[in-house]
Biopython code that builds the backbone (N, CA, C, O; Angstrom):
import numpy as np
from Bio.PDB.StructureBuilder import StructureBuilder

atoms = [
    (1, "UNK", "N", (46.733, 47.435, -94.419)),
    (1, "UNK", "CA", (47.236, 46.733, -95.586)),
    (1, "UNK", "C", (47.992, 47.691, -96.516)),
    (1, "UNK", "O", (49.174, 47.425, -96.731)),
    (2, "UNK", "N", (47.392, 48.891, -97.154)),
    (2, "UNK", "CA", (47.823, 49.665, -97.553)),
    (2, "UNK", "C", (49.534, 50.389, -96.660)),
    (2, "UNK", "O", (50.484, 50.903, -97.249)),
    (3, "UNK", "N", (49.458, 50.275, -95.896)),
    (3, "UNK", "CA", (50.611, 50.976, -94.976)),
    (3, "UNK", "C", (51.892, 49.847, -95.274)),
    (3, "UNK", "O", (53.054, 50.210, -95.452)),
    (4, "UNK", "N", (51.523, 48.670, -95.287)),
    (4, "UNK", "CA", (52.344, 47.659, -95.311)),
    (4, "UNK", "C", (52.933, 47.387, -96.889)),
    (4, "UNK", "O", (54.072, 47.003, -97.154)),
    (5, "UNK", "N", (51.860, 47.686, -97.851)),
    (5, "UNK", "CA", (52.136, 47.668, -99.155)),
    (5, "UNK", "C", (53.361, 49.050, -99.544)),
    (5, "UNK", "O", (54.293, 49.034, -100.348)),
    (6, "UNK", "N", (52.879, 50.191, -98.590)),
    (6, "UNK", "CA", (53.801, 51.471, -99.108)),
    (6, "UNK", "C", (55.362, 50.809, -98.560)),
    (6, "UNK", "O", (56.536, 50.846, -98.930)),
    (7, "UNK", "N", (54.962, 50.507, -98.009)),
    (7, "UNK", "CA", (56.679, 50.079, -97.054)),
    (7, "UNK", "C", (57.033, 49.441, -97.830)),
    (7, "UNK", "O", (57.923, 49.969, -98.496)),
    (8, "UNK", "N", (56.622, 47.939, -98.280)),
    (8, "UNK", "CA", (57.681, 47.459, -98.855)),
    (8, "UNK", "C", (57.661, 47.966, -100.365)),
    (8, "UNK", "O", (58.815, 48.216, -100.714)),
    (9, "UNK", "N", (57.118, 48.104, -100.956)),
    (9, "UNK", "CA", (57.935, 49.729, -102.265)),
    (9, "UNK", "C", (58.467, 50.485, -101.970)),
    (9, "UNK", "O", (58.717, 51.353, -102.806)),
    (10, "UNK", "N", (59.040, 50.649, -100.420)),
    (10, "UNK", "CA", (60.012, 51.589, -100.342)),
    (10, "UNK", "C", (60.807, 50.831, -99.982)),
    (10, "UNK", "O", (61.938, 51.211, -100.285)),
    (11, "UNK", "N", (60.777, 49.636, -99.310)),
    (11, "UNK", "CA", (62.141, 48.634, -98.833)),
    (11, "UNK", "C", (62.553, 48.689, -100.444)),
    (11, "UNK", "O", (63.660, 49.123, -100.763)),
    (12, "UNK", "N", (61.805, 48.324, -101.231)),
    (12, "UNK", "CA", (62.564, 47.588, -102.290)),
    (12, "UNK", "C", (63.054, 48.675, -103.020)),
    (12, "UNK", "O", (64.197, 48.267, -103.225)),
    (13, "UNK", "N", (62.985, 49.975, -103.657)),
    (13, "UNK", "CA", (62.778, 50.912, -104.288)),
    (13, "UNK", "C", (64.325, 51.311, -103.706)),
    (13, "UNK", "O", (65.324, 51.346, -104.425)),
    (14, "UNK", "N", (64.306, 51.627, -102.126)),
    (14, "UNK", "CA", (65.881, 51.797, -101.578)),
    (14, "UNK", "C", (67.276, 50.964, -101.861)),
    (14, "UNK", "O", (68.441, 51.315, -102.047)),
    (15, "UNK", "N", (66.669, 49.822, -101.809)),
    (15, "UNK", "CA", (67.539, 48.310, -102.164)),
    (15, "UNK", "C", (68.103, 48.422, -103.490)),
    (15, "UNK", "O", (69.296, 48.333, -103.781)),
    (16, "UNK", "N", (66.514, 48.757, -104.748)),
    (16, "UNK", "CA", (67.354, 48.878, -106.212)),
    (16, "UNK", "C", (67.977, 50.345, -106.010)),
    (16, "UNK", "O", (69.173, 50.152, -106.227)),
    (17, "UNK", "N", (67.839, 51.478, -105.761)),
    (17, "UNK", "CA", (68.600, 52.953, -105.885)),
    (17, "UNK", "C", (70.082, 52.311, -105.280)),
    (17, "UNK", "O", (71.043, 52.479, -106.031)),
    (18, "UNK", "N", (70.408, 51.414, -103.670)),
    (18, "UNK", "CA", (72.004, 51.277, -103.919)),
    (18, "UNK", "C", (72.127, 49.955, -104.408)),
    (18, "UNK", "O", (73.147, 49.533, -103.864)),
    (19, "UNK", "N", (71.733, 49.201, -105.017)),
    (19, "UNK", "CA", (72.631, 48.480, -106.516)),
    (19, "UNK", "C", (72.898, 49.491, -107.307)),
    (19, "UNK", "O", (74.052, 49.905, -107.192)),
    (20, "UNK", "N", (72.072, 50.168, -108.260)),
    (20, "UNK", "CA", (72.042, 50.939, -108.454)),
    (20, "UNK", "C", (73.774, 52.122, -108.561)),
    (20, "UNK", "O", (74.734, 52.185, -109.329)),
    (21, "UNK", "N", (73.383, 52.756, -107.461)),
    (21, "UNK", "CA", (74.975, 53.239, -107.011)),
    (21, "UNK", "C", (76.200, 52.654, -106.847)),
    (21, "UNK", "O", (77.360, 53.032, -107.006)),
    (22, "UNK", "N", (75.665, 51.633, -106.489)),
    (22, "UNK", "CA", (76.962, 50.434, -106.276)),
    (22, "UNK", "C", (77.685, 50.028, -107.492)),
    (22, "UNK", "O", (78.861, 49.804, -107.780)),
    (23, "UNK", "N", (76.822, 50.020, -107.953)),
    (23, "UNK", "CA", (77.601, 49.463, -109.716)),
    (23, "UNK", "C", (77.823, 50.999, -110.050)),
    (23, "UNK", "O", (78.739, 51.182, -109.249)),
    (24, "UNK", "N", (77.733, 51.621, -110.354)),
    (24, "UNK", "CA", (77.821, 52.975, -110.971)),
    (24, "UNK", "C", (79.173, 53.824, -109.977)),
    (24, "UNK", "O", (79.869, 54.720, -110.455)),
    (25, "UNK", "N", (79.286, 53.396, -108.816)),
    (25, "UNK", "CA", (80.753, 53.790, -108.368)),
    (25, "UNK", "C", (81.571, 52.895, -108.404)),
    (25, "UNK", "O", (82.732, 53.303, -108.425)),
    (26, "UNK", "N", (81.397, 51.453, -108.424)),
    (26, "UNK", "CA", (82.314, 50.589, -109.368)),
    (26, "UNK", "C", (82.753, 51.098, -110.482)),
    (26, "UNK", "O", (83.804, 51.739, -110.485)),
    (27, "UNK", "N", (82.062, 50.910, -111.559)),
    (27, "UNK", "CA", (82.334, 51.109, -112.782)),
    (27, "UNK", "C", (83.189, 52.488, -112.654)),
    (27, "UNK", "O", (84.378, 52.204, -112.793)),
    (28, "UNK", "N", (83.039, 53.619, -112.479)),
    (28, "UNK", "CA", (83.824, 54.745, -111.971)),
    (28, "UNK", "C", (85.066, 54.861, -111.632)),
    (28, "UNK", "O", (85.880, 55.702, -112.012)),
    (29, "UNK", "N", (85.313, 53.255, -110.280)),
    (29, "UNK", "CA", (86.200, 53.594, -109.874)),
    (29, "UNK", "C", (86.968, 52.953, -110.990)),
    (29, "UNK", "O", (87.939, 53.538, -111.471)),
    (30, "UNK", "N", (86.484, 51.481, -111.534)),
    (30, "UNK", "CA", (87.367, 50.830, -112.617)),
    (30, "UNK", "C", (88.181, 51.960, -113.508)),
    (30, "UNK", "O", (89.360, 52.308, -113.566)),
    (31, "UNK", "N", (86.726, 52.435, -114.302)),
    (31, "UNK", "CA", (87.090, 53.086, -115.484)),
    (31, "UNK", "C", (88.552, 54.043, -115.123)),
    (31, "UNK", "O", (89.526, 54.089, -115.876)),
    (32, "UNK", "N", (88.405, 54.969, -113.441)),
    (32, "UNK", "CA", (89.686, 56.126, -113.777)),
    (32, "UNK", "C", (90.681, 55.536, -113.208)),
    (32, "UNK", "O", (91.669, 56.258, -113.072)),
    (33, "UNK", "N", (90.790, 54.260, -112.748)),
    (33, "UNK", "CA", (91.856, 53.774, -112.241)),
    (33, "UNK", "C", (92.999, 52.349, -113.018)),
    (33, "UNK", "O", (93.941, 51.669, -112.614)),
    (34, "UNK", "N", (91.969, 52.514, -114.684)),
    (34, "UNK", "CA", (92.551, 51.958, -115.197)),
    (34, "UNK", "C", (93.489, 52.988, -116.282)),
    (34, "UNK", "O", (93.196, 54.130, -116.635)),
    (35, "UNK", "N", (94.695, 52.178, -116.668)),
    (35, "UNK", "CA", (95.123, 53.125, -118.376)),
    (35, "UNK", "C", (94.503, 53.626, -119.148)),
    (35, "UNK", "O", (93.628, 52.846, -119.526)),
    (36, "UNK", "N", (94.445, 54.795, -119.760)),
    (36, "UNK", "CA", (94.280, 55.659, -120.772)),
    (36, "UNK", "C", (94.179, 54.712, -122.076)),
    (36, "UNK", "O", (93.192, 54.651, -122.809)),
    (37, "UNK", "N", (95.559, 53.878, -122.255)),
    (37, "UNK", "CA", (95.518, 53.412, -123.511)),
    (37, "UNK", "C", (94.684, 52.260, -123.652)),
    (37, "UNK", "O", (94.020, 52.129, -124.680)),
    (38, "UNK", "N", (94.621, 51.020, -122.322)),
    (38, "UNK", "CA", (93.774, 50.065, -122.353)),
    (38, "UNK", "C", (92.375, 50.716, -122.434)),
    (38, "UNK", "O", (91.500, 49.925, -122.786)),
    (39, "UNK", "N", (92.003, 51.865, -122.210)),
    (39, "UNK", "CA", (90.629, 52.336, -121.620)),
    (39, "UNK", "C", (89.816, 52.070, -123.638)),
    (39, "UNK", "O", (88.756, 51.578, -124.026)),
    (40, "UNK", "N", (91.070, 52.733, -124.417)),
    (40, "UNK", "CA", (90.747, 52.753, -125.771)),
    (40, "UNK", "C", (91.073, 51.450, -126.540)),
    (40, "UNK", "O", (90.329, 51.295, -127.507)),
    (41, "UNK", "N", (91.610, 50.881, -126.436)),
    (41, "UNK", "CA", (92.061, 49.238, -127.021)),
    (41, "UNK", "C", (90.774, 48.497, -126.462)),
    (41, "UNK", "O", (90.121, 47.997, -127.378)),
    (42, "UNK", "N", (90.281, 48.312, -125.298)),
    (42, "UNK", "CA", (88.947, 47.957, -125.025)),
    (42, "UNK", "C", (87.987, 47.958, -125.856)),
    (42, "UNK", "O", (87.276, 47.087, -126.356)),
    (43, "UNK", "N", (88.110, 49.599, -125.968)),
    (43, "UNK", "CA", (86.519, 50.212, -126.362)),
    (43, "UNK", "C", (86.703, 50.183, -127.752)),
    (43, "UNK", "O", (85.640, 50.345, -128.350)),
    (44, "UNK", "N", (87.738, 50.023, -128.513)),
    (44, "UNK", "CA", (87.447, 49.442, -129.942)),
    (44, "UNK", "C", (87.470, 47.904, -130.314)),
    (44, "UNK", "O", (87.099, 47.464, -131.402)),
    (45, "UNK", "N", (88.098, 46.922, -128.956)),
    (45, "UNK", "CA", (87.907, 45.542, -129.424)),
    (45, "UNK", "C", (86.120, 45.271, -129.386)),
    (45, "UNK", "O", (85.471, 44.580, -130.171)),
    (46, "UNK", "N", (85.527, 46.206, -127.992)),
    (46, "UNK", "CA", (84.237, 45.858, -127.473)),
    (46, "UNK", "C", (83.468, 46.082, -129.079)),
    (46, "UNK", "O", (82.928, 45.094, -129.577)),
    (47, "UNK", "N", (83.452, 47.503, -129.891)),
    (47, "UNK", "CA", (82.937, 48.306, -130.613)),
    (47, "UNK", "C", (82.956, 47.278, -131.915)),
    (47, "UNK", "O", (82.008, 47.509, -132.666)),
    (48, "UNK", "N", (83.734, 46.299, -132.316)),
    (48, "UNK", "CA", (84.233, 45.899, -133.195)),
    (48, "UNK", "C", (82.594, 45.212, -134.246)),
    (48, "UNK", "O", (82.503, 45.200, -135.473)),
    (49, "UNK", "N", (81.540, 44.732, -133.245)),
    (49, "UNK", "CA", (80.461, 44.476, -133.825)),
    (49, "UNK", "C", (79.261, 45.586, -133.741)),
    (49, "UNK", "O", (78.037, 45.450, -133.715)),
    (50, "UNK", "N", (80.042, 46.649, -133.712)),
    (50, "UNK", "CA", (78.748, 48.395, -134.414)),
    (50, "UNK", "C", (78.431, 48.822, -133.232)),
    (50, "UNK", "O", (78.492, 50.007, -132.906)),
    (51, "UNK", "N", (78.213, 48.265, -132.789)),
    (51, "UNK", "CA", (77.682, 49.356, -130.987)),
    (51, "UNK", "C", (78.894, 50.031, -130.174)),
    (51, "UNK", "O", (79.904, 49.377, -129.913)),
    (52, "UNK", "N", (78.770, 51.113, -129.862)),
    (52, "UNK", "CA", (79.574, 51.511, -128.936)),
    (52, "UNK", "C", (79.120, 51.100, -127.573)),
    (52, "UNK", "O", (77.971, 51.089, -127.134)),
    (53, "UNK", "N", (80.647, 50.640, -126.772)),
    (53, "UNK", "CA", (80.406, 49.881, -125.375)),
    (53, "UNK", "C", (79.614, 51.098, -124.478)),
    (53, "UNK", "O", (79.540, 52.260, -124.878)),
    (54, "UNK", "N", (78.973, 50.562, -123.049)),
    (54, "UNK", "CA", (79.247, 51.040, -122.072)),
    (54, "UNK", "C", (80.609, 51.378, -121.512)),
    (54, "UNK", "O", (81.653, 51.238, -122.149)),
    (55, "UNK", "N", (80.529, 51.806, -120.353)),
    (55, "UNK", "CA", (81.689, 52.281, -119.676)),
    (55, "UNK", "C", (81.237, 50.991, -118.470)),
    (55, "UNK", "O", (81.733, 51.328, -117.394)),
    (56, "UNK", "N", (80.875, 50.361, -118.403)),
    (56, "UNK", "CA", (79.987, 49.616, -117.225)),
    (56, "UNK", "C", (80.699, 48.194, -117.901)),
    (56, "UNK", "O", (81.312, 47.452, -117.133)),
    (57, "UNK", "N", (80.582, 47.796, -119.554)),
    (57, "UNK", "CA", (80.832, 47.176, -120.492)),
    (57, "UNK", "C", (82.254, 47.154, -120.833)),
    (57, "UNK", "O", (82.714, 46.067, -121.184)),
    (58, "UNK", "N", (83.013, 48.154, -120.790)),
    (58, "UNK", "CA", (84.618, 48.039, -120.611)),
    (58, "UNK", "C", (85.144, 47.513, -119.540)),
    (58, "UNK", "O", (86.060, 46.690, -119.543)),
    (59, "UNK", "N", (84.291, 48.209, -118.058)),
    (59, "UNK", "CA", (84.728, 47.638, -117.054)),
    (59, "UNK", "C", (84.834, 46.174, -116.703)),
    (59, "UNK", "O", (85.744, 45.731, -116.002)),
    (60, "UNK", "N", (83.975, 45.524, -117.162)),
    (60, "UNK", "CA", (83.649, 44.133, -117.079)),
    (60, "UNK", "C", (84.470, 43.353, -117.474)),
    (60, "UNK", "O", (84.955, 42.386, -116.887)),
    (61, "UNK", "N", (84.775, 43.972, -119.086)),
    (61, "UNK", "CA", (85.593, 43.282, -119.747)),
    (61, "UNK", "C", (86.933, 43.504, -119.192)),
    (61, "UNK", "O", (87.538, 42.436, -119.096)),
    (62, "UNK", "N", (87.794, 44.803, -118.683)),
    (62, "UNK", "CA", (88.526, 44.466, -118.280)),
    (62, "UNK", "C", (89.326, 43.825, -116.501)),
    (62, "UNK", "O", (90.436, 43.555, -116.043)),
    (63, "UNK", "N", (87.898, 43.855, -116.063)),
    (63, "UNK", "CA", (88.008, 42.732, -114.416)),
    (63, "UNK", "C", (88.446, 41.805, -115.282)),
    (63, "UNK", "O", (89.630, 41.586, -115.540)),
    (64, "UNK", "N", (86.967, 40.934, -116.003)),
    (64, "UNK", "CA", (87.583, 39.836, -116.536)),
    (64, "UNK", "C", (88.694, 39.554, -116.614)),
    (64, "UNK", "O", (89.357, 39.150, -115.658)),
    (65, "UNK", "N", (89.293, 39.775, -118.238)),
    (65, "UNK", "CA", (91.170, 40.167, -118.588)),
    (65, "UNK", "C", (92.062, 40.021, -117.478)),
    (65, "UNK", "O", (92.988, 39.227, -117.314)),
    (66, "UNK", "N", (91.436, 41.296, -116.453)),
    (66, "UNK", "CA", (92.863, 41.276, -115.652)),
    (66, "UNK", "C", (92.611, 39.991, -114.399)),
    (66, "UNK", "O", (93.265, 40.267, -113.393)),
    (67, "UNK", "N", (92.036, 39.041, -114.300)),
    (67, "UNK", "CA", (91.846, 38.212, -113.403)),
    (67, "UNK", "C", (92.707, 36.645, -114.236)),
    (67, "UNK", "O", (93.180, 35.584, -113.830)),
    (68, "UNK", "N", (92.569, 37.159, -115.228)),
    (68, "UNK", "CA", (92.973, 35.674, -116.262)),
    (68, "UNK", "C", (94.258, 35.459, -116.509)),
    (68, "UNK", "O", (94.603, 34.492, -117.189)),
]
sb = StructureBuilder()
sb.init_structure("model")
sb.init_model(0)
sb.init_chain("A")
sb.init_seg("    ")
for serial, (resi, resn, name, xyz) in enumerate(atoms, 1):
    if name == "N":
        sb.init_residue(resn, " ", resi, " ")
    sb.init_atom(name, np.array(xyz, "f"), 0.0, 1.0, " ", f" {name:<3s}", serial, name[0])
structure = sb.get_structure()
């Protein structure tokens, strides 16, 4: 029982580490493959209610944008 319990905390544990990566080399690739200037027009429309964005949070916003 125990043997079966370690396994699947490691099935699952592997599964979240590449979401995990997956989004995090997304966001990566978004962020350097977009403009310099959109990168900052973003990140002060995002910023506009006190928080500074993610970079995960720009990206999003600009898939969105550029799909519309």
């Amino acid at each position: 029982m125990m043997k079966a319990l370690k396994a699947i905390i490691c099935v699952i544990s592997f599964v979240a580490a590449l979401g995990f990566a997956g989004t995090s080399d997304m966001t990566d690739q978004v962020i350097y493959t977009m403009p310099t200037e959109t990168y900052h027009d973003i990140k002060e429309t995002l910023a506009a209610d006190g928080d500074s964005p993610s970079d995960y949070e720009i990206a999003m916003f600009y898939l969105k944008s550029k799909d519309q």
